[in-house]
C-alpha positions in Angstrom: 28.2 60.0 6.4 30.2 56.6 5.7 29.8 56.1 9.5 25.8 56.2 9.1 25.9 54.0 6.0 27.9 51.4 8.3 25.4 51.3 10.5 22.2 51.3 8.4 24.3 48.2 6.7 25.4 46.4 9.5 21.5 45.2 10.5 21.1 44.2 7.2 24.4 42.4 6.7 23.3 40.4 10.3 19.6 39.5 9.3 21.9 37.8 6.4 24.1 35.9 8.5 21.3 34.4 11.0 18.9 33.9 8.0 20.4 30.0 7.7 20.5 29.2 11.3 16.6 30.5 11.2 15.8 28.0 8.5 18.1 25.3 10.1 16.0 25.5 13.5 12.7 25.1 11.6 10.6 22.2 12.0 11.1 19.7 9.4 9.5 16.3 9.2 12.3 14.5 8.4 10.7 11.0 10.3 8.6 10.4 6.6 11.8 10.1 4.6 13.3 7.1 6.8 13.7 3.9 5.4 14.8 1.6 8.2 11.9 2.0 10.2 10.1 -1.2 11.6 7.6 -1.2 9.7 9.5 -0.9 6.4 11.6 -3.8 8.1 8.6 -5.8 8.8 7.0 -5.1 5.1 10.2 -6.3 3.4 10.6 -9.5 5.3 7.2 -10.2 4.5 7.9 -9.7 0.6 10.5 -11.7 1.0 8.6 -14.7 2.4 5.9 -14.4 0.0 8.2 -16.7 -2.6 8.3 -19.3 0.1 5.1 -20.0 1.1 3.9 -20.2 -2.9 6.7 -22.5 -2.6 5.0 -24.3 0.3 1.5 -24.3 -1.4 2.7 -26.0 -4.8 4.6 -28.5 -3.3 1.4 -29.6 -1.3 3.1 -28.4 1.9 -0.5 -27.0 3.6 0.4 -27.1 7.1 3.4 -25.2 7.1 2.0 -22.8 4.3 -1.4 -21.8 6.6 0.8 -21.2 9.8 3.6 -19.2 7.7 0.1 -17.7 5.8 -0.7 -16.5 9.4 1.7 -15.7 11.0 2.4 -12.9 7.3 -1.0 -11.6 8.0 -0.5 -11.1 11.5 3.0 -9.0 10.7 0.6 -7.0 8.5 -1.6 -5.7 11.4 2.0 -5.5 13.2 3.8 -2.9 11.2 0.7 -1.3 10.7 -0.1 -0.8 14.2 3.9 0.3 14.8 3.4 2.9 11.8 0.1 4.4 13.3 1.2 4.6 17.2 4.8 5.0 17.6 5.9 8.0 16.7 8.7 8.6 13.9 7.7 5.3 12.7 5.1 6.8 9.8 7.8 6.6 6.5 6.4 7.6 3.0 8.5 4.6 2.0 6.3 2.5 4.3 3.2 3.8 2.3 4.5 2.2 -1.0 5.6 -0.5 0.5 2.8 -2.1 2.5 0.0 -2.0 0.0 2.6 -3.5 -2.5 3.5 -6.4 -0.3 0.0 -7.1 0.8 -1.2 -7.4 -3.2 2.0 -9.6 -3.5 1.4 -12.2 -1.0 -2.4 -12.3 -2.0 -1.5 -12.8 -5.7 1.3 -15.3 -5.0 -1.4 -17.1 -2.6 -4.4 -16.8 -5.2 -1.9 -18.1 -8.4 -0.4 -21.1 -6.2 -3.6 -22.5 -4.5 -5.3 -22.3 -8.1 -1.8 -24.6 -9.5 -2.7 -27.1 -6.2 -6.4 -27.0 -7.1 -7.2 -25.2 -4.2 -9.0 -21.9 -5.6 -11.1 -21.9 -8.7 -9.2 -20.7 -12.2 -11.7 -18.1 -13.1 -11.6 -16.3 -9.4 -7.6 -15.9 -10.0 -8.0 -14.8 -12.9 -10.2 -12.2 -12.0 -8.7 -11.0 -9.0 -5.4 -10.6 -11.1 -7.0 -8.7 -13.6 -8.5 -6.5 -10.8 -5.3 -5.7 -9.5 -3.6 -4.9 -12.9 -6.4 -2.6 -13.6 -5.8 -1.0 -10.5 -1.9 -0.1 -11.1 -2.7 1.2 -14.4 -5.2 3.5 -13.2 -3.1 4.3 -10.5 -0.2 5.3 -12.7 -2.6 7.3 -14.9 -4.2 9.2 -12.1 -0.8 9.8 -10.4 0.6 11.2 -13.9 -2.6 13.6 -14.3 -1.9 15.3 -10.8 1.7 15.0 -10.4 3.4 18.5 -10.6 5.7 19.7 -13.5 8.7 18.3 -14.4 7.5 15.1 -15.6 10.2 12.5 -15.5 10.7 8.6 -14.5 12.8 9.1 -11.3 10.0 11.7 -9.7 7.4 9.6 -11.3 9.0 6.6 -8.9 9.6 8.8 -6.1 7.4 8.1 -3.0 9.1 11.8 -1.7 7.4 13.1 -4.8 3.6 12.9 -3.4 0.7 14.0 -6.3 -2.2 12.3 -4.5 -3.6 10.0 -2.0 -6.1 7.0 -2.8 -8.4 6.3 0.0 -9.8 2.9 -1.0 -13.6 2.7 -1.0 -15.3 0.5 1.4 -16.4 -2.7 -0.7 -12.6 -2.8 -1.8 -11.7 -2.7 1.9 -14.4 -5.5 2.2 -13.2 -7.3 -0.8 -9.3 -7.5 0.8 -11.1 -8.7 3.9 -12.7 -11.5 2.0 -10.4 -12.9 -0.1 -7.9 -13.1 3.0 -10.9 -15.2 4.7 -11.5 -17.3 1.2 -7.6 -18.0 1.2 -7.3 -18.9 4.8 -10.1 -21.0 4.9 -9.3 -22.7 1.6 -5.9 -23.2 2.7 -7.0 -25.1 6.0 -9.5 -27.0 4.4 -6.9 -30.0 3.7 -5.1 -29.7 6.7 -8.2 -30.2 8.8 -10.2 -32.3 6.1 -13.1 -29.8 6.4 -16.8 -31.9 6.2 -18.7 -30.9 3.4 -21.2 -28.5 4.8 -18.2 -26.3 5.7 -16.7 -26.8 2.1 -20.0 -25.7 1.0 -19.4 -22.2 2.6 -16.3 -21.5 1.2 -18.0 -22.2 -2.0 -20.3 -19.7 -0.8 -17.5 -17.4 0.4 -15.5 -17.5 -3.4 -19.3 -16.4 -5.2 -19.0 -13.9 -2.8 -15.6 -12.7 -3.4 -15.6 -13.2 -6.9 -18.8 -10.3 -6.7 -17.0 -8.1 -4.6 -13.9 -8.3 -6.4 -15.9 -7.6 -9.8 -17.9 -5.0 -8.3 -15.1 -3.0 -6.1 -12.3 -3.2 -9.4 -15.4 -1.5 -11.5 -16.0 0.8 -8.6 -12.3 2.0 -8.0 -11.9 2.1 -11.7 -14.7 4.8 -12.5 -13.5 7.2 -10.2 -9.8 6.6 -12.0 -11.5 7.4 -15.5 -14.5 9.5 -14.8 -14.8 11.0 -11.7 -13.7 14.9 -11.7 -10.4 15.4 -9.6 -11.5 17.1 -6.0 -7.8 18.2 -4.4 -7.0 19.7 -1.6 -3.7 21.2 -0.3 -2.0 19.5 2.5 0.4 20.3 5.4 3.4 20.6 3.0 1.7 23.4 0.7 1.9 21.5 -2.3 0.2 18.2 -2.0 -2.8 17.1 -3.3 -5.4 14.4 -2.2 -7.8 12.3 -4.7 -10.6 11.1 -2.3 -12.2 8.4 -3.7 
């Protein structure tokens, strides 16, 4: 009897044992947790230029602030490029970090041109304000859909994922735009534009300044208003906001 009571153990005793090396040898994404990843290099540097070429602007260095303007833009496309097509790349750090360093170099750029007289007061300020209204309703919709238990470290945590925001398509257009107004605006007194091209970047701020009005309002409804629509993704527990 002890004999048959061995045996009818010993199965379960070595299910117990090879449990772990199961779960060990499962596949894990562990590429989205990386944080030295090109990309995340690349986004970094670029924050960390973004000081000196609002340096640049305000001390009426143009030249060297359009190329170093460029040449941040380009690293943009860059590390975007890396993060989409070369595999391990994709970090969820590099999702924080990209859109953050893009709104910080447009910002910085928008604040210094307007100091050198380069780009009207009231378009700054309504860009800013734009952006600031976006952060808060990001930080409102993020704390509606996160997952219980609600703290400042998960709240902070780019591992702990609530939603995505897909950005509509006049805020895509908007980004697009103001890029083009700041280029533009930048060279203007490096190549002494004529006045029939100054007259289109006129044309080009009105136009930005109605996009970036219109897109903020846009972005900001579906924040306040719109009823949440998740879905569960890969990991089981993830939730999208479509906007």
């Amino acid at each position: 009897m002890k004999n048959v009571r061995m045996v009818a153990i010993a199965p379960r005793l070595q299910q117990q044992r090879t449990a772990p090396d199961e779960i060990s040898s499962s596949p894990i994404d562990s590429g989205k947790y990386k944080i030295a990843t090109i990309p995340n290099i690349i986004c970094m540097a670029r924050i960390a230029v973004t000081p000196v070429i609002g340096y640049l602007v305000v001390t009426n260095s143009f030249t060297t602030a359009l190329w170093s303007f460029v040449l941040a833009g380009t690293s943009d496309l860059v590390d975007g490029w890396i993060a989409r097509n070369v595999p391990g790349q994709k970090s969820l750090l590099g999702s924080v970090l990209d859109p953050v360093a893009d709104k910080l170099l447009i910002s910085t750029m928008f604040v210094t041109m307007t100091y050198a007289g380069l780009i009207p007061l009231p378009l700054t300020t309504l860009v800013i304000l734009r952006d600031v209204s976006l952060i808060a309703g990001g930080f409102y919709k993020r704390y509606q859909t996160m997952e219980p238990p609600y703290s400042l470290n998960r709240f902070f945590n780019p591992q702990v994922s609530s939603m995505q925001v897909h950005p509509t398509m006049m805020s895509k257009v908007n980004t697009l735009l103001q890029i083009l107004l700041l280029s533009t605006s930048l060279a203007s007194p490096v190549f002494n534009f004529s006045p029939p091209i100054n007259d289109a970047i006129f044309f080009l701020g009105c136009t930005t300044a109605f996009t970036t009005l219109f897109s903020g309002l846009q972005q900001n409804y579906a924040f306040l208003e719109k009823p949440f629509h998740g879905k569960i993704l890969n990991d089981g527990n993830r939730r999208a906001y479509d906007m």
